[in-house]
DRENMITI-646557 format. One line per field, with one value per residue (C-alpha): x, y, z. Coordinates in Angstrom, 3 decimals. Example, Ala and Ser with C-alpha at 12.3 -4.5 7.8 and 13.67 -1.06 7.14 Angstrom:
BEGIN
px = [12.300,13.670] $
py = [-4.500,-1.060] $
pz = [7.800,7.140] $
//
This chain:
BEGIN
px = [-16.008,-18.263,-18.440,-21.358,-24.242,-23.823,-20.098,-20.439,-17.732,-17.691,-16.418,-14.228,-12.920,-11.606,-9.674,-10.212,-8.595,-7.968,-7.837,-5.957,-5.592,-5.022,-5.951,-2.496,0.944,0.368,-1.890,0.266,2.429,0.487,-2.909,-0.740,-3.352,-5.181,-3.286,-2.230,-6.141,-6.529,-3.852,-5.488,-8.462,-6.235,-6.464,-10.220,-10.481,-8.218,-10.626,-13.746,-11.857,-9.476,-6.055,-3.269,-2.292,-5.877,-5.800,-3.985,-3.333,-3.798,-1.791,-1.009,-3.586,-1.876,-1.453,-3.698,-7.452,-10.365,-11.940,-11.949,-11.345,-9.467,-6.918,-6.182,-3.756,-5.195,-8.832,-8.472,-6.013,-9.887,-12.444,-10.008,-9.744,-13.546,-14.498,-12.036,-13.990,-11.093,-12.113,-14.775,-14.635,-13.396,-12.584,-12.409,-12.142,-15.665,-17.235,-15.583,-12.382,-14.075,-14.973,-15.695,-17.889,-20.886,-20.995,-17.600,-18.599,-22.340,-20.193,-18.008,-21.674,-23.071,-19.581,-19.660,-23.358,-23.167,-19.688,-21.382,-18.102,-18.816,-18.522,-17.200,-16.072,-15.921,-19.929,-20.743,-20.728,-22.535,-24.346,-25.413,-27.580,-29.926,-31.755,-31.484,-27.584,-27.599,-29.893,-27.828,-24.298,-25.204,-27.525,-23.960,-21.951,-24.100,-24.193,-20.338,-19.931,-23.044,-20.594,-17.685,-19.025,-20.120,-16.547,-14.799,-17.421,-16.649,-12.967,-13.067,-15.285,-12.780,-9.802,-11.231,-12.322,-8.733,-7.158,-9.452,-7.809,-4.384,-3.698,-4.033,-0.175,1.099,4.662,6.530,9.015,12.904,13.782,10.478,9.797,6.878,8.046,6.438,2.967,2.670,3.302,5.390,8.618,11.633,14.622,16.797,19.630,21.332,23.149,19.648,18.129,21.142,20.645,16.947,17.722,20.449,17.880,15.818,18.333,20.004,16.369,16.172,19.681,19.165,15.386,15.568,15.443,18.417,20.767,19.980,20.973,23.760,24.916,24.909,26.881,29.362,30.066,30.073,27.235,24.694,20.757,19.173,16.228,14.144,13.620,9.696,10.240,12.406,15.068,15.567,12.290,12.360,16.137,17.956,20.455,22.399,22.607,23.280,20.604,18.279,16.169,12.710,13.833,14.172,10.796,8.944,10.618,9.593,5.926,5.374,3.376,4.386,7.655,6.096,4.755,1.140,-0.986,-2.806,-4.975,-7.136,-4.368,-5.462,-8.303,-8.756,-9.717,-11.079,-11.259,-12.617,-10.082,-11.468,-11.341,-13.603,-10.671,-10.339,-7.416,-7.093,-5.146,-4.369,-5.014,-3.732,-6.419,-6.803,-5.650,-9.353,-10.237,-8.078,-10.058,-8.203,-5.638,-4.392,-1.926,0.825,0.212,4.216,8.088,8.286,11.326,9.719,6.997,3.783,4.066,7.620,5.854,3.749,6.637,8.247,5.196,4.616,8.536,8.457,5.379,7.082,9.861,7.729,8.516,6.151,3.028,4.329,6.513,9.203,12.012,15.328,17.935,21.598,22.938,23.073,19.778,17.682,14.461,15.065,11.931,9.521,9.617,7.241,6.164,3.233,3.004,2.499,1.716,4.139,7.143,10.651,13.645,16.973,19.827,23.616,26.522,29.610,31.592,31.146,28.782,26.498,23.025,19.758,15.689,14.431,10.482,10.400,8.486,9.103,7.009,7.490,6.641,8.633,11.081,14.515,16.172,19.586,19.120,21.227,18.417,15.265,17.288,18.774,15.588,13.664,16.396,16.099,12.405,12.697,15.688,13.651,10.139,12.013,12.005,11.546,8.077,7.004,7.928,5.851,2.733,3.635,3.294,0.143,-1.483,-0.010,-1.624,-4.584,-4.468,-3.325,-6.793,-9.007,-7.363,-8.266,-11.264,-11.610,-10.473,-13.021,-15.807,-14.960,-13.957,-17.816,-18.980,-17.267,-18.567,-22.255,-22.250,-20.901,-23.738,-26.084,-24.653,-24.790,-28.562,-29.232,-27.929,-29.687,-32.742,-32.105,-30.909,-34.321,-36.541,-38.061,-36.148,-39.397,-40.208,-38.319,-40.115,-39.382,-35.922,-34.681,-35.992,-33.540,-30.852,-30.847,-31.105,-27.925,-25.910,-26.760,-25.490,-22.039,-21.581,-22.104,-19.768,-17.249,-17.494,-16.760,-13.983,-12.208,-12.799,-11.400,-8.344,-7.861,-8.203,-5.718,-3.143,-3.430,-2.308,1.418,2.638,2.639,5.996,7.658,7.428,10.978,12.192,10.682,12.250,15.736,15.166,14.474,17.474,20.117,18.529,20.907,23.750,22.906,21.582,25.164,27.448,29.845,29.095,25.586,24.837,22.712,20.625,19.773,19.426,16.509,15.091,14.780,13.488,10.652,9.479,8.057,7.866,4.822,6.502,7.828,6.492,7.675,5.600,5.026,6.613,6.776,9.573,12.609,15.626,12.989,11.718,8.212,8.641,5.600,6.311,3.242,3.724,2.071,0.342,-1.902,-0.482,1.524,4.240,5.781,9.041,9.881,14.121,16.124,17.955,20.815,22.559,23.309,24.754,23.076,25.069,24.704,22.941,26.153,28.436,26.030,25.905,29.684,29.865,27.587,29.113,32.555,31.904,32.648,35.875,37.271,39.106,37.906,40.600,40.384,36.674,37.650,40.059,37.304,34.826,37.330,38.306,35.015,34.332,31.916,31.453,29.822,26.733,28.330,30.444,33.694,36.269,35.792,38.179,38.160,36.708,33.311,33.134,33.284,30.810,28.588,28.658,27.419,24.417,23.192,24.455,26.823,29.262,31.638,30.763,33.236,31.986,33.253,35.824,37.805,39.954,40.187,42.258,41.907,40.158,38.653,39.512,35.819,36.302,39.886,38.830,35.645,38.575,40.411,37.791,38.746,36.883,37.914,39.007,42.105,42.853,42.319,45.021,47.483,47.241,47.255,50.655,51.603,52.587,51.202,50.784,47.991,47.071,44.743,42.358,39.095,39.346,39.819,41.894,42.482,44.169,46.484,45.122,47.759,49.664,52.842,50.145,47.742,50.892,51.821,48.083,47.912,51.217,50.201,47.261,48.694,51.064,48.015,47.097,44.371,42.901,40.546,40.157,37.176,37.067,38.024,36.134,36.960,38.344,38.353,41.197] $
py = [18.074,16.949,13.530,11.525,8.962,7.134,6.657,3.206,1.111,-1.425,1.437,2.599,-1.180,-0.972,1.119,4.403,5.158,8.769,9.229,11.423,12.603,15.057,14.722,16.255,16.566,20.362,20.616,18.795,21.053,24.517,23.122,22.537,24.029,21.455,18.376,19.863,19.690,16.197,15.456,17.273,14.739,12.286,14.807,14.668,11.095,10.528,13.545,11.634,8.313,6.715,5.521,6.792,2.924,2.511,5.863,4.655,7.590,6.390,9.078,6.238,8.354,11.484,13.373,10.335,11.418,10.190,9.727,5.537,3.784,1.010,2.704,4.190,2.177,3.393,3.475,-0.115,-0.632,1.044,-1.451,-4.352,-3.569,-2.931,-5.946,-7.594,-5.713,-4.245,-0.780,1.164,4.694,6.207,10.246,11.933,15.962,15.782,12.899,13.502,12.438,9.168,8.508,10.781,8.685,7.424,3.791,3.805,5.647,3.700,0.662,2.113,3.251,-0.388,-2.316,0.417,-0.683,-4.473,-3.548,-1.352,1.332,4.847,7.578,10.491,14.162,17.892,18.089,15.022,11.231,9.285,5.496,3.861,1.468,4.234,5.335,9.468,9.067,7.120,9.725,12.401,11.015,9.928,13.120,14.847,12.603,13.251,17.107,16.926,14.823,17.324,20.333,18.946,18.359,21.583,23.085,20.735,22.067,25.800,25.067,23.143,25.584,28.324,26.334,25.456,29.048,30.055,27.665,28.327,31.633,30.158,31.527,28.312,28.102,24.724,23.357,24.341,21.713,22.741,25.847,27.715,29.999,32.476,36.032,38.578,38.917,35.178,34.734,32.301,33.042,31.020,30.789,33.492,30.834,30.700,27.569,25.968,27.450,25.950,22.801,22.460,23.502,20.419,18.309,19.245,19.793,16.082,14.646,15.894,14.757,11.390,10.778,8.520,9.176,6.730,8.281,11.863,10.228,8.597,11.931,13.613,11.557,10.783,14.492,14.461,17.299,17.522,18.093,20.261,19.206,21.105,19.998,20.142,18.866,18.730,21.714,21.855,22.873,25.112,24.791,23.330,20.473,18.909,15.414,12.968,12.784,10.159,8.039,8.874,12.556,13.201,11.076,13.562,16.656,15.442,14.888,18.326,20.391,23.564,23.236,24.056,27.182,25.270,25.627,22.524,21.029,18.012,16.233,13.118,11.832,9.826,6.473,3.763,0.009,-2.340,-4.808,-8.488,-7.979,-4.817,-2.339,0.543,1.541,5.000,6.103,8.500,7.223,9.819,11.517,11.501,14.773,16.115,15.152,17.815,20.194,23.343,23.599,26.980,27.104,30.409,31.104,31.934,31.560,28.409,26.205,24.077,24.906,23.391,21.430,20.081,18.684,16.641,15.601,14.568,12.598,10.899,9.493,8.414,6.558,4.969,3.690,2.044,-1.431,-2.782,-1.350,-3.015,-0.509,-1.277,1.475,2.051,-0.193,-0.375,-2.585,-2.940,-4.278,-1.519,-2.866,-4.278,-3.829,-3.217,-6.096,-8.797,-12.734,-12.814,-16.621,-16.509,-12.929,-12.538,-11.096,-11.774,-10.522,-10.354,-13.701,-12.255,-15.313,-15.187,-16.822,-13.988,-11.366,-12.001,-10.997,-13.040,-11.828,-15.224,-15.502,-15.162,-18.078,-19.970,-22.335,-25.106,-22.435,-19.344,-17.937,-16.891,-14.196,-12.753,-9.063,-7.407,-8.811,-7.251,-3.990,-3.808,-3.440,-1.482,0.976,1.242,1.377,4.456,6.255,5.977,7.225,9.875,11.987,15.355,13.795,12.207,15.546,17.394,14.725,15.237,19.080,18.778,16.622,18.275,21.576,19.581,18.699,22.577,23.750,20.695,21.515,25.477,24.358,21.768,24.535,27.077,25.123,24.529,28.210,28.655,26.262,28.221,31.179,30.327,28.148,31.872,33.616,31.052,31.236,35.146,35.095,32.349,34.727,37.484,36.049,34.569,38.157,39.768,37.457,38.723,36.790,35.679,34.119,30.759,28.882,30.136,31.324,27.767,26.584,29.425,28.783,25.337,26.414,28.703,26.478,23.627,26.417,26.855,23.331,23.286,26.373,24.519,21.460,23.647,25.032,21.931,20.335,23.221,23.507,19.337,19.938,22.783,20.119,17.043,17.690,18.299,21.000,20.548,20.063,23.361,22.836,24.385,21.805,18.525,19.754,20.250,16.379,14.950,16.373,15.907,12.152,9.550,11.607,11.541,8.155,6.984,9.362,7.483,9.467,8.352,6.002,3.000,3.789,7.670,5.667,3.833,6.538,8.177,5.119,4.674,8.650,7.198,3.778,2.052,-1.607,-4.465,-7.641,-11.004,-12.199,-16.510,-17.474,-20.784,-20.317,-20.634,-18.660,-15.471,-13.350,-11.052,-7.847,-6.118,-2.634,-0.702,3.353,5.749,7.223,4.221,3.091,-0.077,-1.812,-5.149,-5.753,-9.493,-10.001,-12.791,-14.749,-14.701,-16.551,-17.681,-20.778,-19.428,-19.829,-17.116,-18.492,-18.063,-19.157,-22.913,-22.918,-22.453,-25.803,-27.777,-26.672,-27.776,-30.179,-33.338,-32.144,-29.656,-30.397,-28.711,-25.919,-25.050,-24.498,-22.728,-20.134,-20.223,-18.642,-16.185,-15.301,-14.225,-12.266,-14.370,-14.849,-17.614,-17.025,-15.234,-13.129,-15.335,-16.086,-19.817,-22.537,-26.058,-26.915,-24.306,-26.118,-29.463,-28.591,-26.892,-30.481,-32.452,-29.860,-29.658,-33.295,-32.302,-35.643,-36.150,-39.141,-41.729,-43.072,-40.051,-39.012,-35.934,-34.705,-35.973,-39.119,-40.222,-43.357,-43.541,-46.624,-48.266,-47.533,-49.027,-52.231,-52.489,-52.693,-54.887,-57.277,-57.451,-56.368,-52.883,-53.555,-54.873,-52.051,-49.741,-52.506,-51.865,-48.074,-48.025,-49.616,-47.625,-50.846,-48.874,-45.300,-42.999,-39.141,-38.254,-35.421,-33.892,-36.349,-39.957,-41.890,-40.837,-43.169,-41.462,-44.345,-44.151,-47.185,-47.529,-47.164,-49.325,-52.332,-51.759,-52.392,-55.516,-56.820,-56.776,-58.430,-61.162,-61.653,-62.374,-65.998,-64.938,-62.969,-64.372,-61.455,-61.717,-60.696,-56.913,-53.796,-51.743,-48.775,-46.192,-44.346] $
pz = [55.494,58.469,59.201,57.859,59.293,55.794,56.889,58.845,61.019,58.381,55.853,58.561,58.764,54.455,52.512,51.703,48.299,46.942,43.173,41.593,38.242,35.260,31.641,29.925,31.323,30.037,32.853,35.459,34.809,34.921,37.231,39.903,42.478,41.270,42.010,45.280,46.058,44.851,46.987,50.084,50.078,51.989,54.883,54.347,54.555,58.205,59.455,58.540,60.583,58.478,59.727,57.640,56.631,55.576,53.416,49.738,47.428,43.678,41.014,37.942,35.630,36.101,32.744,31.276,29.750,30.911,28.149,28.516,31.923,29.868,29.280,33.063,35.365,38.499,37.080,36.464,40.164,41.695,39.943,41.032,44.429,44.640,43.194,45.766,49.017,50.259,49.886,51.977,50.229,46.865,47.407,44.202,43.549,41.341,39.370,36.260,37.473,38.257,34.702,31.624,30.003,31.540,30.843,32.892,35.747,35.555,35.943,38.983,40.606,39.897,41.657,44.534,45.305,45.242,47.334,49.624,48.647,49.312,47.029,48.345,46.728,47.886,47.817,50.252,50.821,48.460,49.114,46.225,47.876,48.580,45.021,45.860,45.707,42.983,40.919,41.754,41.471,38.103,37.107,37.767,35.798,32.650,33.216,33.314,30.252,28.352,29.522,28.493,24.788,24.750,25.800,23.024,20.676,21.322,21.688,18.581,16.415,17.596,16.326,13.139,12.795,13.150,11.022,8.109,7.936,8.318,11.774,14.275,15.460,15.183,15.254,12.600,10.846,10.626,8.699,9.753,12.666,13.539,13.516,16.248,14.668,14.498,10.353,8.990,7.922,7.371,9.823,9.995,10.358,7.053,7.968,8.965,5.528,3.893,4.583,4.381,1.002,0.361,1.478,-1.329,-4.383,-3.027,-3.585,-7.013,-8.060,-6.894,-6.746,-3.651,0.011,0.622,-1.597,0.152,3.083,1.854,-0.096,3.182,5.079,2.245,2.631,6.443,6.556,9.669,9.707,11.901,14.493,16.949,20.292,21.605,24.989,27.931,29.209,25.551,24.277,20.926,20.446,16.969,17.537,14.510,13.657,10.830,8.641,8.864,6.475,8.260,8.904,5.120,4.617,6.944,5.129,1.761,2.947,4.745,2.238,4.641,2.912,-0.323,1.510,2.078,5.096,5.943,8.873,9.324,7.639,9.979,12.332,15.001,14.620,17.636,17.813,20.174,21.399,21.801,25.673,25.986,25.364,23.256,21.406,19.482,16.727,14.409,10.315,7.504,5.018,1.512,0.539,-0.997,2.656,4.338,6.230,5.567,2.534,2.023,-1.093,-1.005,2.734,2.872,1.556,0.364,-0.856,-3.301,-5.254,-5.062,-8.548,-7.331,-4.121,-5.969,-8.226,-4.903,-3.697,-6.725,-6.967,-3.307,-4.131,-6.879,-4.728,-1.671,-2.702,-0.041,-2.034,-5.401,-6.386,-8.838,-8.342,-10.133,-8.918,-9.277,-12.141,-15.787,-16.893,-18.256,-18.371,-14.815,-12.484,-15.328,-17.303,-17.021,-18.211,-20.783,-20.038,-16.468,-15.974,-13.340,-12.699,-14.290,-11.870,-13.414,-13.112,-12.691,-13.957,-11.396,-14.095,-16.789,-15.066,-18.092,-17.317,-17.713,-17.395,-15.772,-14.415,-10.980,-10.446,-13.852,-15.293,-18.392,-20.915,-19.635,-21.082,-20.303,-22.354,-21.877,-20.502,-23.942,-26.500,-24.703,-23.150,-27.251,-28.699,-26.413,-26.220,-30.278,-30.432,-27.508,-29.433,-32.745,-31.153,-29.580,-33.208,-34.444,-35.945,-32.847,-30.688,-32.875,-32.377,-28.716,-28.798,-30.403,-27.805,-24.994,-26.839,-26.839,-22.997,-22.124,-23.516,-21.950,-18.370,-19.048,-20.115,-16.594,-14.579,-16.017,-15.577,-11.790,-11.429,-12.992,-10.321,-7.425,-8.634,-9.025,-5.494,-3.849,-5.596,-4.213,-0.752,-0.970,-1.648,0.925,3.249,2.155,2.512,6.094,7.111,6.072,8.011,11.717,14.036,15.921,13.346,13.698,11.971,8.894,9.920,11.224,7.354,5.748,7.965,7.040,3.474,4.018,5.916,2.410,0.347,2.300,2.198,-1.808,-2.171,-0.229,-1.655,-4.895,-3.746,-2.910,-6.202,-7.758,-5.251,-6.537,-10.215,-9.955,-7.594,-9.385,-12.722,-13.034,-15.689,-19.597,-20.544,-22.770,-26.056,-26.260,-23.455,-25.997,-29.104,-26.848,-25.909,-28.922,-30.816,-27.733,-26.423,-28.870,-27.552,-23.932,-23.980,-25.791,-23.608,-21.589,-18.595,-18.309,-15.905,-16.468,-13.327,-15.630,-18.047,-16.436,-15.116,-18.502,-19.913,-17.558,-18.089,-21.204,-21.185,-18.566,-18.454,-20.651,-21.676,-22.971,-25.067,-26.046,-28.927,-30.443,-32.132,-29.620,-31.738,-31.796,-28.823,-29.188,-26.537,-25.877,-24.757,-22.988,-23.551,-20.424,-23.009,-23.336,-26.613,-27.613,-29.332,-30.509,-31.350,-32.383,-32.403,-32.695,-29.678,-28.172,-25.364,-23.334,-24.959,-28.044,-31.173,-33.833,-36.618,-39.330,-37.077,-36.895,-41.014,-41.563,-38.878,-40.722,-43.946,-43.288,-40.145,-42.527,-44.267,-41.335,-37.877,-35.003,-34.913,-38.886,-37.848,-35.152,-37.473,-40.103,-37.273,-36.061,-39.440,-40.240,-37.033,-35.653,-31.774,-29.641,-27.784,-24.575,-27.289,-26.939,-29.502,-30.793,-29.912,-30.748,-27.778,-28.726,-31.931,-30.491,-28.355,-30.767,-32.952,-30.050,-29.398,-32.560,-33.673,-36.516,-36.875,-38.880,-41.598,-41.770,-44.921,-47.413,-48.357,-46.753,-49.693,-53.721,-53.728,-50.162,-48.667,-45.609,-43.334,-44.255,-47.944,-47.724,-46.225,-48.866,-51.868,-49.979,-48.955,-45.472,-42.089,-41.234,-37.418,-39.131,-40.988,-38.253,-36.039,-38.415,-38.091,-34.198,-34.766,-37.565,-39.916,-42.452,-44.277,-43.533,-42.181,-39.791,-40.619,-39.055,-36.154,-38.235,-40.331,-43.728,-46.508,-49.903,-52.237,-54.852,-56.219,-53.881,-51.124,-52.169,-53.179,-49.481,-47.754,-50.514,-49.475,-45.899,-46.394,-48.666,-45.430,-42.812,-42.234,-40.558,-43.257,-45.887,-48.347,-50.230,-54.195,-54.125,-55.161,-58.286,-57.300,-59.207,-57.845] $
//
């Protein structure tokens, strides 16, 4: 380049700064001739009169886009230093490694003006003070933004072309490779088939992505994983299986021998200090742009995929989920307060492991139940819906719902068809007009291209119809069910988390209903089906005593010592609210809760006096009587917890004796007795 008149001392006296830069690392890579070039304008700017200390070579934006100067290092290193005046020129290969977008490189024109920076690139030196410069600097910068859009289109249109007939190459998850005329096919690895098939079968043992994990290392097996990058590139290593490794596995509909794309799209934001941020947001899955079901092998079928989706949906606990947990309660995770609406969590005892349902955030009126009475009931009410009677309901309506889904499906498969016909004829007719005749043929190609749309639009609502809706169960598989379930569900070696997991294929969630009454509890169970029940039962612990075991008590609490009681209760088979045997220290404890004393104005037995009834006869305060048996100077028994007097005749000479002996006393006239 020849020197230039526009190139002034005062330039000559700043920096001259040479920006560099590529869009991908792909191309920093590959388009080396074109970074060497970049590079070369340093040469350019000592032979216009730089000095080599003055001459600052800016490469921070290599394999960065230009799509947004806010988000380039150097971009943003350029604007700084030209708003500081230290820099004379700015040498780039063309304009549109300045700035892609035109408001950026507007900006960098408008700071290189009131800066008095040149602008200088392979075609000449540019001063943006004078207005010719200007116009044709930025007259460049929009052709080179309008021909990149129109490159992105074609590239685009060719890529979408491609993958609408399922041949766009993309990288291929684990246990997939593309044989030599680019099809799918799965890895001829057996060992790397192998375990992309554990991976599955674990999942549908256990139902959770934790436990696959967890299965896999108790068993000390590896997982394989391609390398994309490095001296590695396209190689399998083996590692321990991880938690988001088995998420992204269970998510990829190519495993269920699906080819998708447009699966996401990219989304921008405007930062609060002029920045923007991109990002890449997941679509709905009627939102996909291309969704091509059989393409190749598969290792899950397309209905188990959605099975998959829909159980690791139901155990994201941070969108509300309630998953199966470990422990004993069955209705744990589903059960919930019909005072306060919310939730009721489950209360474990460290002294006897006894389990409690217990409002998560209780109020006055909430209630809390012990896990066995709500889990009891609900576990009867599924056993006896579970009949031959209710199967065969259950086979009618799913009868019912086979021939409204054939019915669905028909009527979309009738809407797919008569969209193509429409499409076909709207084609027709565009093909049979003179093509100088635009006016009329821009009006049918409009009308052709509204016809693809509807026939596509079709097509995806019958694709959805035809994904959504999992299988009908077999009728042969219900009646099986019904006729094995009180056997599984009572077989020792099923666990209580199956259990749960059997429960909840029929059962929505569990409610506690209000109940005044507080020895009776109202459950509310909610069916998927829509429909409802109410069980009411009675209440148990903890604490709670069974309701015989309180009426023997009060039955014998006035004639009975705490350990008879006690035998009585045991005798009869009764238990205490946390299913203990009773000991005198239960029934004690059971009179002082419910207030059963024992009267000390009766009589325990025929022909015995109490210590009040003795003194009455006597005519004589009672404290005295009850002095003389603290120091045993005279007969008695004790029974139930008191004093009990034999009033017969050498007893009652031997009370009157020591009476007649007091000085102190002053018996008044005595009682008949008449015993």
């Amino acid at each position: 380049m020849t020197p230039s008149s526009k190139i002034t001392a005062s330039h000559l006296s700043r920096l001259a700064i040479v920006y560099v830069r590529q869009s991908t690392s792909a191309q920093v890579r590959q388009n080396t001739e074109s970074t060497q070039r970049q590079y070369g304008l340093a040469t350019t700017a000592a032979e216009l009169g730089w000095l080599a200390e003055q001459i600052i070579v800016v490469d921070a934006d290599l394999g960065v886009s230009g799509r947004f100067g806010s988000e380039r290092e150097g971009y943003r290193e350029i604007v700084a230093r030209l708003c500081m005046g230290e820099v004379g020129a700015v040498f780039g290969l063309e304009v549109s490694r300045l700035g892609r977008s035109n408001a950026d490189l507007s900006r960098l024109m408008e700071l290189a003006r009131l800066t008095d920076t040149l602008l200088i690139d392979t075609d000449g030196v540019y001063d943006l003070a004078n207005v010719n410069d200007r116009i044709l600097l930025g007259l460049k910068g929009q052709m080179s933004e309008i021909e990149l859009h129109f490159l992105l289109g074609r590239l685009h249109g060719a890529k979408l072309a491609a993958a609408h007939r399922g041949d766009l190459r993309h990288p291929l998850p684990v246990g997939y490779v593309y044989d030599e005329d680019g099809q799918i096919i799965k890895d001829s690895d057996e060992q790397v088939r192998r375990a992309v098939e554990d991976l599955f079968a674990e999942f549908q043992r256990t139902g959770s992505a934790l436990r696959t994990v967890r299965a896999f290392h108790e068993t000390g097996r590896l997982f394989p994983q391609r390398a994309w990058a490095g001296a590695w590139a396209g190689t399998i290593k083996w590692g321990k299986l991880t938690h988001s490794r088995v998420a992204q596995a269970l998510k990829n509909p190519t495993y269920a021998g699906v080819y998708t794309f447009g699966k996401t799209r990219e989304v921008r934001r405007v930062l609060p200090d002029g920045t923007v941020r991109s990002s890449r947001r997941r679509r709905a899955r009627e939102e996909w742009t291309v969704l091509i079901e059989d393409h190749h092998d598969s290792y899950v079928t397309w209905a188990e995929f959605l099975v998959t989706e829909a159980k690791l949906a139901a155990n994201n606990t941070q969108r509300g989920a309630r998953p199966v947990r470990e422990g004993t309660p069955l209705c744990q995770g589903i059960i919930l307060c019909g005072t306060c609406g919310g939730r009721v969590g489950t209360r474990y005892s460290r002294k006897d492991r006894k389990v409690t349902y217990k409002c998560a955030e209780p109020t006055v009126r909430c209630r809390t139940v012990t896990a066995d009475t709500v889990d009891d009931a609900v576990a009867v009410l599924l056993l006896q819906t579970m009949t031959p009677q209710q199967i065969q309901v259950a086979l009618a309506a799913a009868d019912e719902v086979a021939d409204r889904r054939v019915r669905s499906h028909r009527a979309a498969e009738l809407a797919v068809e008569r969209a193509g016909y429409e499409a076909d004829r709207a084609e027709r007719a565009f093909s049979q007009v003179e093509p100088e005749n635009r006016l009329v043929a821009r009006t049918l190609e409009t009308r052709w291209e509204a016809k693809l749309s509807a026939l596509a639009e079709a097509e995806a609502a019958l694709a959805t119809a035809r994904a959504v809706k999992p299988p009908v169960p077999d009728h042969e598989a219900l009646r099986a069910l019904a006729a094995d379930l009180p056997r599984l569900w009572d077989a020792p070696t099923t666990s209580p988390r199956d259990r749960k997991r059997l429960l909840r294929t029929l059962i929505a969630d569990v409610t506690l209903l209000l109940e005044q009454d507080s020895d009776a509890v109202r459950i509310g169970v909610r069916w998927h089906t829509g429909a409802t029940d109410e069980v009411t039962v009675e209440r148990r612990g903890p604490g709670r005593t069974p309701p015989e075991a309180l009426d023997l008590v009060r039955q014998y609490g006035a004639t009975h010592s705490n350990v008879q009681i006690a035998k009585m209760l045991n005798d009869a088979g009764l238990r205490t609210g946390k299913n203990l045997r009773f000991t005198p220290r239960h029934v004690a404890a059971v009179r002082g809760i419910y207030k059963i004393f024992t009267p000390r104005t009766v009589a325990v037995q025929e022909g015995e006096l109490s210590v009040k009834q003795a003194a009455e006869i006597l005519g004589i305060p009672a404290d005295a009587v009850y002095n003389w048996l603290r120091l045993g100077q005279v007969p008695a028994n004790t029974r139930a917890g008191r004093w009990c007097i034999p009033w017969d005749s050498q007893t009652q000479e031997i009370y009157r004796q020591k009476v007649a002996g007091s000085f102190r006393l002053k018996p008044k006239p005595p009682a008949e007795c008449d015993g």
